[in-house]
C-alpha atoms as a printed R data frame, in Angstrom:
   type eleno elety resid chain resno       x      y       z
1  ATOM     1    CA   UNK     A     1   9.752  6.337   4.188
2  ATOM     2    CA   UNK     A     2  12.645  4.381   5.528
3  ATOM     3    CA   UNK     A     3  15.621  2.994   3.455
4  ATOM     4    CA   UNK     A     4  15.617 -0.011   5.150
5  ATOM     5    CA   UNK     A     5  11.657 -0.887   4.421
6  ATOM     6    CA   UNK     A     6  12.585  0.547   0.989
7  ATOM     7    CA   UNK     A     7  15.606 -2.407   0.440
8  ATOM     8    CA   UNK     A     8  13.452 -4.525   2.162
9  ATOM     9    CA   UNK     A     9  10.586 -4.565  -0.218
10 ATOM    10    CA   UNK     A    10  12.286 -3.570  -3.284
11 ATOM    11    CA   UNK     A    11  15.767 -5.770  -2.694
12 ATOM    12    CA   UNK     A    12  17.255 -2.403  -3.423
13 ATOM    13    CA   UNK     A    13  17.701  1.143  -2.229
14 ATOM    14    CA   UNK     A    14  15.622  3.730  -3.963
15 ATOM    15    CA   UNK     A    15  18.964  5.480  -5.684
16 ATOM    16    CA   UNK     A    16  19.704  2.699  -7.127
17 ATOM    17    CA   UNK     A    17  16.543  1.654  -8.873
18 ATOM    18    CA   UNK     A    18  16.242  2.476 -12.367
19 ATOM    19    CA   UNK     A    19  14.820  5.784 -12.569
20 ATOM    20    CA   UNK     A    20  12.040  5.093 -14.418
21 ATOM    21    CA   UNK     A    21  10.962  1.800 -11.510
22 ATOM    22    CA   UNK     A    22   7.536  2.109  -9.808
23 ATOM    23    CA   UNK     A    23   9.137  2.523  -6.337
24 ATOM    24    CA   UNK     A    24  10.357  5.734  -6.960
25 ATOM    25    CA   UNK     A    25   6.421  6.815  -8.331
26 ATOM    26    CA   UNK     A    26   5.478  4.826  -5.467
27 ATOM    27    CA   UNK     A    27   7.479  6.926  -2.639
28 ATOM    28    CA   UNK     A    28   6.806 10.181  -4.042
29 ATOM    29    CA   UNK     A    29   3.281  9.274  -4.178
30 ATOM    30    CA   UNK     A    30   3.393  8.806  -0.279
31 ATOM    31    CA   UNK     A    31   5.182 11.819   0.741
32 ATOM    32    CA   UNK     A    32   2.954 14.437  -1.238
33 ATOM    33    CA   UNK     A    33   0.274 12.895   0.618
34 ATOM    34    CA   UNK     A    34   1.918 13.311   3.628
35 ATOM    35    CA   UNK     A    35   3.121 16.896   3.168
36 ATOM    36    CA   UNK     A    36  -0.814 17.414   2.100
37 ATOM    37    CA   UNK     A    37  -1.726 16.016   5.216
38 ATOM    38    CA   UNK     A    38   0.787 17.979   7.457
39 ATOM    39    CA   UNK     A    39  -0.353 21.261   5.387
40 ATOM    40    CA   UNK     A    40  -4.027 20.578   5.987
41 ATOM    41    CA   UNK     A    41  -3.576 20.295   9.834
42 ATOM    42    CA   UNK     A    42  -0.955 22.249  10.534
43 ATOM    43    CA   UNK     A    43  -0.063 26.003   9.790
44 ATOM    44    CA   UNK     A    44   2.721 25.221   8.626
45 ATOM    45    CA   UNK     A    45   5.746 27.474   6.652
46 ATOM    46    CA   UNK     A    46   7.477 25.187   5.411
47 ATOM    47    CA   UNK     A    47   8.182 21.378   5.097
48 ATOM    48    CA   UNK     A    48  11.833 19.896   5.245
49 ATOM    49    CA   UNK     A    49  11.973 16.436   3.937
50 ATOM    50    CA   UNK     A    50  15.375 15.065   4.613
51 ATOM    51    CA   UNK     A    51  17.309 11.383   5.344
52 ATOM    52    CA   UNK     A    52  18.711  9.101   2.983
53 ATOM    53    CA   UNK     A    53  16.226  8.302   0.540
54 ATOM    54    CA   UNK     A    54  15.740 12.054  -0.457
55 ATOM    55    CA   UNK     A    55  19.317 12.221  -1.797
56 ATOM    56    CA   UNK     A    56  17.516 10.086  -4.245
57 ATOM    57    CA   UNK     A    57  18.156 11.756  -7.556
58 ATOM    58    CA   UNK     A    58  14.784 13.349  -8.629
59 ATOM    59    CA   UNK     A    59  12.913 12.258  -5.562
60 ATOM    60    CA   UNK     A    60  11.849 16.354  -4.773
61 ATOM    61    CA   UNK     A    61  11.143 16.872  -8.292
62 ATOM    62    CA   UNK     A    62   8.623 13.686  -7.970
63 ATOM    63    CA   UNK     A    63   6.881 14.988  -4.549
64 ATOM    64    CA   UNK     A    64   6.667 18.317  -5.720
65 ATOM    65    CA   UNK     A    65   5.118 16.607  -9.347
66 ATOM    66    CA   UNK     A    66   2.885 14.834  -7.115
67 ATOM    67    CA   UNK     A    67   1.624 17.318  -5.015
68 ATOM    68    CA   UNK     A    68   0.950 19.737  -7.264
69 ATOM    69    CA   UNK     A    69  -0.984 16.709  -9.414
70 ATOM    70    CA   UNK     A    70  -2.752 15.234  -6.367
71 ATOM    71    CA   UNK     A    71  -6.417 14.591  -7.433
72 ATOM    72    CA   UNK     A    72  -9.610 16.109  -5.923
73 ATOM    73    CA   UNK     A    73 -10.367 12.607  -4.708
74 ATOM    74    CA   UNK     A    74  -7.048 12.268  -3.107
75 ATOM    75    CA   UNK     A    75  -6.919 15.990  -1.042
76 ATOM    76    CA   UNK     A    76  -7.397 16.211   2.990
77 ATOM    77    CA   UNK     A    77  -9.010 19.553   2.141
78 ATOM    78    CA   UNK     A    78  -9.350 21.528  -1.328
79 ATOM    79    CA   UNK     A    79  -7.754 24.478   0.544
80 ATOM    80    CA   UNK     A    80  -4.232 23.013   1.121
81 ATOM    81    CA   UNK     A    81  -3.434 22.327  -2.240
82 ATOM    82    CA   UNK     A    82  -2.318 25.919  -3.392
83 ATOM    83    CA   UNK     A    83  -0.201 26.601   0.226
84 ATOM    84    CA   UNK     A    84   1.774 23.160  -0.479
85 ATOM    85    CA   UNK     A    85   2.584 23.708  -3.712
86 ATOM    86    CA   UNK     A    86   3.951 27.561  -3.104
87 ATOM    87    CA   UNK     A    87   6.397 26.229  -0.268
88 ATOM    88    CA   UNK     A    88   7.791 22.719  -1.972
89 ATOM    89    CA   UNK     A    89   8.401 24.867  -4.898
């Protein structure tokens, strides 16, 4: 996710959107999938989210919420789950 597609759509940045607004549910949302999707086809270590809009207070607590809550439905592979939640923790 980009700050400027996040002020862009939301008329603000993410940090300063109430905490409780649906962007910030929204963006989290995205980037467990993605570190599900980088964990399922990758042997990866580790994961290093970084930029602006992760200085977002709470934003890793959210992704890590996320990808540890990520339905069956949702999941590249049943496998990855476990591995992405031991190194976001």
């Amino acid at each position: 996710m980009r700050g400027p597609a996040i002020l862009e759509r939301w008329g603000s940045t993410l940090s300063d959107l109430p905490a409780n607004h649906e962007a910030r549910d929204l963006v989290a949302g995205y980037l467990a999938q993605m570190c599900h999707s980088i964990s399922a086809s990758m042997a990866t270590e580790i994961i290093v989210l970084g930029g602006g809009v992760m200085k977002t207070p709470g934003l890793l607590e959210k992704v890590v919420d996320r990808a540890q809550n990520i339905s069956p439905a949702e999941r590249t592979t049943k496998s990855c789950l476990p591995r992405l939640e031991a190194r976001l923790a």
